[in-house]
C-alpha positions as CSV (number, residue, x, y, z in Angstrom):
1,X,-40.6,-4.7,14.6
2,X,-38.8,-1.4,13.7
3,X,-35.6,-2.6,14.6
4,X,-35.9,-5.9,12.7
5,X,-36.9,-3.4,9.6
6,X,-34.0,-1.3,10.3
7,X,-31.5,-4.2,10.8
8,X,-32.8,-5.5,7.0
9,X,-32.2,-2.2,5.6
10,X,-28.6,-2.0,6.6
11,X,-28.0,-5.2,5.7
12,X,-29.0,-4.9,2.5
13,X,-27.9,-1.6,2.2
14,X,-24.3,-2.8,3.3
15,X,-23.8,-5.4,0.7
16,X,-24.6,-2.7,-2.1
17,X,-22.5,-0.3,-0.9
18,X,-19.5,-3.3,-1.4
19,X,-20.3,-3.9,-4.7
20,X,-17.9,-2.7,-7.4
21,X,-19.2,-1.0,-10.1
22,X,-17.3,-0.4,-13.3
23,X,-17.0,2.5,-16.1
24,X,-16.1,2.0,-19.4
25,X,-16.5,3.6,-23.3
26,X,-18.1,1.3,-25.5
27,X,-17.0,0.6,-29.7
28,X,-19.8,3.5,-30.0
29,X,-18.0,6.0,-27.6
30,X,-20.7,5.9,-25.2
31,X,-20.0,6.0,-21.4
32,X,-21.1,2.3,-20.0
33,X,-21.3,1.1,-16.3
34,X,-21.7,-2.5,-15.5
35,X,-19.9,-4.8,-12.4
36,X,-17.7,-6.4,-14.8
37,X,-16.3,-4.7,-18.0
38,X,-16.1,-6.5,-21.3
39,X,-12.8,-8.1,-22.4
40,X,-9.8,-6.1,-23.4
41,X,-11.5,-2.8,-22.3
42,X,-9.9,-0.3,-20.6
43,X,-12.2,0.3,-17.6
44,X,-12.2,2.2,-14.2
45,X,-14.1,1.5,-10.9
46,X,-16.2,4.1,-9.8
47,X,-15.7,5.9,-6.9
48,X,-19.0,5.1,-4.5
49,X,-19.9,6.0,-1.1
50,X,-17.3,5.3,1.3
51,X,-14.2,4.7,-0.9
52,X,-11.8,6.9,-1.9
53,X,-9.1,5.1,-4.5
54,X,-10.2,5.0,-8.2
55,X,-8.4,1.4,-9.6
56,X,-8.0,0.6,-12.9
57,X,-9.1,-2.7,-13.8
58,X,-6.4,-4.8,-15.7
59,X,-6.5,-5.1,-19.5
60,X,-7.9,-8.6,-20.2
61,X,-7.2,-11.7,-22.7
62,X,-4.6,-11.2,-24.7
63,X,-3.5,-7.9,-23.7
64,X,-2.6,-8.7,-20.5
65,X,-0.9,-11.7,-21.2
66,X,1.5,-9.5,-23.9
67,X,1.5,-6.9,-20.4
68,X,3.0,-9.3,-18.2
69,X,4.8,-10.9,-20.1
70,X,6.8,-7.3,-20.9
71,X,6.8,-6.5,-17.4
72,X,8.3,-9.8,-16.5
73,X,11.4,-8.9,-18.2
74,X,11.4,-5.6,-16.2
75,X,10.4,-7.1,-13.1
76,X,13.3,-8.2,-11.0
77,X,15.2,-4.6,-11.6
78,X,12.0,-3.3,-10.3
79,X,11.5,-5.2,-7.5
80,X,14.9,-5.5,-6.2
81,X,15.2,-1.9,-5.8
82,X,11.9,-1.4,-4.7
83,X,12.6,-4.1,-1.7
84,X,15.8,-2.3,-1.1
85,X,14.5,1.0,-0.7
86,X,11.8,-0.8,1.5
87,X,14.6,-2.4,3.7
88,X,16.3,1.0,3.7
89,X,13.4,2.8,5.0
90,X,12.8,0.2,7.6
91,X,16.5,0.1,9.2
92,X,16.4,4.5,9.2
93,X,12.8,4.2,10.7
94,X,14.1,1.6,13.4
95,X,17.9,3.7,14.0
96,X,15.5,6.5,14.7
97,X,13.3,5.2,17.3
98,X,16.1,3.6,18.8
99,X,17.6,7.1,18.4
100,X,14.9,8.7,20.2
101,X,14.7,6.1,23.2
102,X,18.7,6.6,23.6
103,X,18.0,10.5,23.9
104,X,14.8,9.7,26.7
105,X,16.7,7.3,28.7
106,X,20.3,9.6,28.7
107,X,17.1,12.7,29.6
108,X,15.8,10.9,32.3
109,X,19.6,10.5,33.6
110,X,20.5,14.1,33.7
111,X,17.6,15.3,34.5
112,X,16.5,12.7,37.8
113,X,17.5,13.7,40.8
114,X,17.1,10.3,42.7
115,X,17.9,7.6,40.5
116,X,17.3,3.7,41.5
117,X,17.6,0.0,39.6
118,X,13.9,-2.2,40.8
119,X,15.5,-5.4,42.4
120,X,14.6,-8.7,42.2
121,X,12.0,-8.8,44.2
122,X,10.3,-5.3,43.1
123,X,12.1,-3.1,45.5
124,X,14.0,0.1,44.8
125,X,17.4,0.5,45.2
126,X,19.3,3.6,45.0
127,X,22.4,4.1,43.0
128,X,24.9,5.8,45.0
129,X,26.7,9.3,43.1
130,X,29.1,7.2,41.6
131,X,26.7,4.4,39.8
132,X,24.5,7.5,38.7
133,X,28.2,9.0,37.3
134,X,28.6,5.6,35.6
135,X,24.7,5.3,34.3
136,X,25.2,8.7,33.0
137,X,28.0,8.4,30.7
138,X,26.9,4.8,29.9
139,X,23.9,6.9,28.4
140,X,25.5,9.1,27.0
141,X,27.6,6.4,25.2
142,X,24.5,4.6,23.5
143,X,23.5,8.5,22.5
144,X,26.3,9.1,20.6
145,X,26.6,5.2,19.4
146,X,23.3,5.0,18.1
147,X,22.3,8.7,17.0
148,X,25.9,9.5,15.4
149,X,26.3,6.0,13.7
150,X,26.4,6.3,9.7
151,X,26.4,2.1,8.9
């Protein structure tokens, strides 16, 4: 019986602690709070237990149509370098991993002592001095290739 208690508390407790609640000033100047703001007020959601991001909420009615239709004009400026800088942080975040895996695998090279290939069927097989000569400079190669690239 406790635990069927317990479970409706949380439960209940759960769905108000999802709830958005709003703040606002009123035509008087007095604070209001209510979970949805009147029309064309500037309101805020309250910060409640468990989240961390104050929002505003968007102007309504008629001020947010003269808003986006403003920003509209702005927009594909925005956006277009916004998406660029997006696809230029990608590309610099994926050179540098591939930067970083280059550096590991030419590590491993140097620093193994008996270096093999897994054949086909799982086995090891041993590179002889000269394939690990080879291996090393072809390491070395993607290194420099991938780590020293500016495009």
């Amino acid at each position: 019986m406790k635990r069927l208690l317990l479970f409706a508390a949380l439960v209940a407790w759960s769905g108000m602690a999802g709830a958005v609640v709003y703040k606002w000033v009123d035509a008087q100047g007095k604070l209001q709070y209510g979970d949805r703001p009147p029309d064309g007020v500037h309101a805020e959601v309250v910060e409640l237990l468990g989240t961390h991001v104050a929002r505003t909420a968007p102007a309504r009615a008629s001020e947010s149509a003269q808003n986006q239709k403003t920003a509209n004009r702005d927009q594909p400026n925005q956006d277009d370098a916004g998406a660029k800088k997006a696809v230029a942080d990608d590309v610099a975040q994926t050179r540098e991993k591939q930067c970083a895996d280059a550096q590991d695998r030419y590590k491993k090279m140097i620093e193994g002592r008996r270096l093999y290939k897994t054949g086909a069927a799982g086995e090891r097989q041993y590179l002889t001095s000269e394939e690990i000569d080879s291996e090393r400079l072809n390491a070395k190669r993607e290194v420099d290739a991938t780590c020293n690239s500016t495009t």
